[in-house]
C-alpha positions as CSV (number, residue, x, y, z in Angstrom):
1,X,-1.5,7.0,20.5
2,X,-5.3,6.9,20.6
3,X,-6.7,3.7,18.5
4,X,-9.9,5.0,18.3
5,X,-11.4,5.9,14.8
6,X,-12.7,9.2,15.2
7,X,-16.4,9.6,14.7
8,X,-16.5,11.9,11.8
9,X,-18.6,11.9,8.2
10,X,-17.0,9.8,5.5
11,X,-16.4,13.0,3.3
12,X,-13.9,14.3,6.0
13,X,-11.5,11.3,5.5
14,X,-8.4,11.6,4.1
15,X,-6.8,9.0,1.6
16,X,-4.1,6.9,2.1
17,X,-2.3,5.6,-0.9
18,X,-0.8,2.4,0.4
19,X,1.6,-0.4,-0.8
20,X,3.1,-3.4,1.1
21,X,6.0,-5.2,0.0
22,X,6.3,-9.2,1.9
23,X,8.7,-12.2,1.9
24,X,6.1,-14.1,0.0
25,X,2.5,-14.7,-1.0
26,X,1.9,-17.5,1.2
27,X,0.4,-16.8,4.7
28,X,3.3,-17.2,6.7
29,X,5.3,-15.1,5.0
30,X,5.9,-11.7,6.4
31,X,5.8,-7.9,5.8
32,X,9.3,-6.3,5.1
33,X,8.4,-2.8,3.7
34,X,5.2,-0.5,3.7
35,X,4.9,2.9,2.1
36,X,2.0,5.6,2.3
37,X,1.3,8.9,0.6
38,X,-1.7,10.9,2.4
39,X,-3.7,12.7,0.3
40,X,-6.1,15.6,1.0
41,X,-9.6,14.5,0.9
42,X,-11.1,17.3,-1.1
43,X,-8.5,17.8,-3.8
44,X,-6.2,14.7,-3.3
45,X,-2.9,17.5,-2.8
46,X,0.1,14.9,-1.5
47,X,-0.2,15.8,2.2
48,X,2.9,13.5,3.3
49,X,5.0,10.7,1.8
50,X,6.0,7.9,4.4
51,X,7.9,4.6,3.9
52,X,9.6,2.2,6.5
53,X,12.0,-0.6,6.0
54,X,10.6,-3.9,8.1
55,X,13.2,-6.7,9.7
56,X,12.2,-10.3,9.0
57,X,11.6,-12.3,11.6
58,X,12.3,-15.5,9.6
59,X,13.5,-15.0,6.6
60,X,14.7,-18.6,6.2
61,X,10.7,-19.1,5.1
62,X,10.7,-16.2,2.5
63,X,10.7,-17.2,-1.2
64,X,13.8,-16.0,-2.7
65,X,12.7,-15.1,-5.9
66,X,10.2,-12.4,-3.8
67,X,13.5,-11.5,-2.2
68,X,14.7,-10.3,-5.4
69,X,11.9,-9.0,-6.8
70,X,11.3,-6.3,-3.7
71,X,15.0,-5.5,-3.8
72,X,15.9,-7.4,-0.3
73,X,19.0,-6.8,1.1
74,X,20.7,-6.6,4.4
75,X,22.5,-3.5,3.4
76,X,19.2,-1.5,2.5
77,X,17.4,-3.3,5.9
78,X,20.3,-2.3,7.6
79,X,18.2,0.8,9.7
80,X,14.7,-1.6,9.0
81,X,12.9,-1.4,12.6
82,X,10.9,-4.1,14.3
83,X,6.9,-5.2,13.0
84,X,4.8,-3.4,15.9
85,X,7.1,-0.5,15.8
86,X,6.5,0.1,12.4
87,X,2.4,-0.8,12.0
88,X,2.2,1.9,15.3
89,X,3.7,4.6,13.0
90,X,1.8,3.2,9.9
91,X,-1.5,3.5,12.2
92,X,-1.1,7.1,13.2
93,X,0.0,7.8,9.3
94,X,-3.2,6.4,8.5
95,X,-5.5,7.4,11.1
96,X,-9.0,8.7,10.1
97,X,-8.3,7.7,6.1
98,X,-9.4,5.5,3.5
99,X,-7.0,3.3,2.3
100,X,-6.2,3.0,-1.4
101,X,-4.0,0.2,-3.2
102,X,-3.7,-1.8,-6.4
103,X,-5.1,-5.3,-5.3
104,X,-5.8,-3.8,-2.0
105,X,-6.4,-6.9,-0.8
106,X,-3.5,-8.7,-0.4
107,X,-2.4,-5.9,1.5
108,X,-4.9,-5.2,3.9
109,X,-4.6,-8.6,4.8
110,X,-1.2,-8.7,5.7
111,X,-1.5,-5.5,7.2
112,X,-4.7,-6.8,9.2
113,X,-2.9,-10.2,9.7
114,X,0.1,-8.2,11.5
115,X,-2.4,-5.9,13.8
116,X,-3.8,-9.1,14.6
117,X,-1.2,-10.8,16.3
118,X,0.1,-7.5,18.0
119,X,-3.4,-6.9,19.4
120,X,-3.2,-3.4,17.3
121,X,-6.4,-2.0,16.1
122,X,-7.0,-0.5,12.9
123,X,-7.2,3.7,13.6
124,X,-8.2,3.6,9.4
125,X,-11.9,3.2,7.8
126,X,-13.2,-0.1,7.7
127,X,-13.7,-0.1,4.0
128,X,-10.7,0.7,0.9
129,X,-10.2,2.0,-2.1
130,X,-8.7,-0.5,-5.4
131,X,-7.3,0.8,-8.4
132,X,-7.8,-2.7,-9.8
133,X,-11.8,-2.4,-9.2
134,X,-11.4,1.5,-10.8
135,X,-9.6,0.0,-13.9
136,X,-11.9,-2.9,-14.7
137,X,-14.8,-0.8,-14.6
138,X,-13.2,1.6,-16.8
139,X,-10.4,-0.1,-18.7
140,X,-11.3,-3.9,-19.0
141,X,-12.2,-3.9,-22.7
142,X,-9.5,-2.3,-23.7
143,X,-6.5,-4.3,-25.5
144,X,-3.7,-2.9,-23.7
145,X,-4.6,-4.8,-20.4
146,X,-3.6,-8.4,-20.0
147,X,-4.0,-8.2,-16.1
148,X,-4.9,-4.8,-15.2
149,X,-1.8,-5.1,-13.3
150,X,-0.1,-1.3,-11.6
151,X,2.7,-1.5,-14.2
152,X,0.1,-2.0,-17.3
153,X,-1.9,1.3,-16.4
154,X,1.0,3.1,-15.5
155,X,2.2,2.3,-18.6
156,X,-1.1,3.0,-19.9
157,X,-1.4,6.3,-18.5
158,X,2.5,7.4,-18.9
159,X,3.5,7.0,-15.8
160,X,7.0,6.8,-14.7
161,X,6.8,4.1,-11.8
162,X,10.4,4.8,-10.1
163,X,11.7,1.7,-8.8
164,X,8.9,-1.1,-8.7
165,X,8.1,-3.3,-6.1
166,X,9.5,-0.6,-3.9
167,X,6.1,0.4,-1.4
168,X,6.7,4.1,-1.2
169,X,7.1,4.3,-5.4
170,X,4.2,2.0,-6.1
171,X,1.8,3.7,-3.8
172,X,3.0,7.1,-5.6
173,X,2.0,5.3,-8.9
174,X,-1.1,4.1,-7.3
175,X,-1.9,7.4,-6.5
176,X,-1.1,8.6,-10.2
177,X,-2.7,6.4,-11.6
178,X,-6.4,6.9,-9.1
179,X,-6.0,10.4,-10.3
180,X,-5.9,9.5,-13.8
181,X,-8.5,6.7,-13.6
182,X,-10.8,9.4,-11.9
183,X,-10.3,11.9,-15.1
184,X,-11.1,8.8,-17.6
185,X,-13.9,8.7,-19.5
């Protein structure tokens, strides 16, 4: 796998609709799913839908009540594969791309926290897309939003969100959602 980012104009990347689900929000706690959907650049067509199921290292420090709501089990982690195995596939799923999340922060950090420690480089831009920031600037004075949270603009939008706080069907409704924020006036 080359971990180079390739040298090509910003136009030519393609988007990466991301989500991360984790055992926690503190920093020690860990990533346990992450799901993609690659989009063309030029007219955002669904180009591939990838998801991977994450084992815990120490899942005696995970908060149980972010256990629950990510839908942890050890029957569904049953096939779950180890850390570095799955950020290597998640790096050439999202080489030469622009990530997009809702509060893309919180994951690119753990996502940047886990290449960290594995020595792994980012193959992905340096710089992301948020459907939170998209949202505020077009949706903040309206009274529907409390938090401008995904579930509030999919709801917004109509959206049907699958199964939340599941990474492959919020970064679809991310993705939904990035496509209806761009059409909003």
């Amino acid at each position: 796998m080359n971990n180079e980012i390739k040298r090509i104009p910003l136009r030519e990347f393609d988007l990466s609709f991301i989500d991360t689900e984790t055992t926690g929000l503190e920093l020690n706690h860990e990533l346990i799913e992450i799901g993609v959907i690659r989009a063309r650049k030029d007219d955002f067509k669904i180009l591939e839908e990838w998801e991977i199921k994450i084992k815990p290292r120490h899942l005696e420090l995970a908060d149980p009540e972010a256990l629950k709501i990510n839908h942890y089990s050890e029957e569904e982690w049953q096939k779950a594969v180890e850390l570095e195995t799955a950020l290597k596939i998640f790096l050439e799923k999202t080489a030469n791309t622009i990530l997009v999340g809702h509060n893309l922060l919180f994951d690119w950090f753990y996502i940047h926290k886990a290449l960290a420690e594995r020595n792994l480089k980012p193959t992905f831009y340096y710089k992301g897309l948020d459907t939170f920031s998209f949202g505020w600037q077009k949706l903040r004075q309206s009274a529907d939003f409390q938090k401008l949270s995904l579930s509030e603009m999919a709801d917004y939008f109509g959206i049907l969100r699958g199964k939340p706080h599941s990474a492959l069907d919020d970064a679809r409704t991310t993705y939904k959602v990035f496509l209806k924020l761009l059409e909003h006036e």
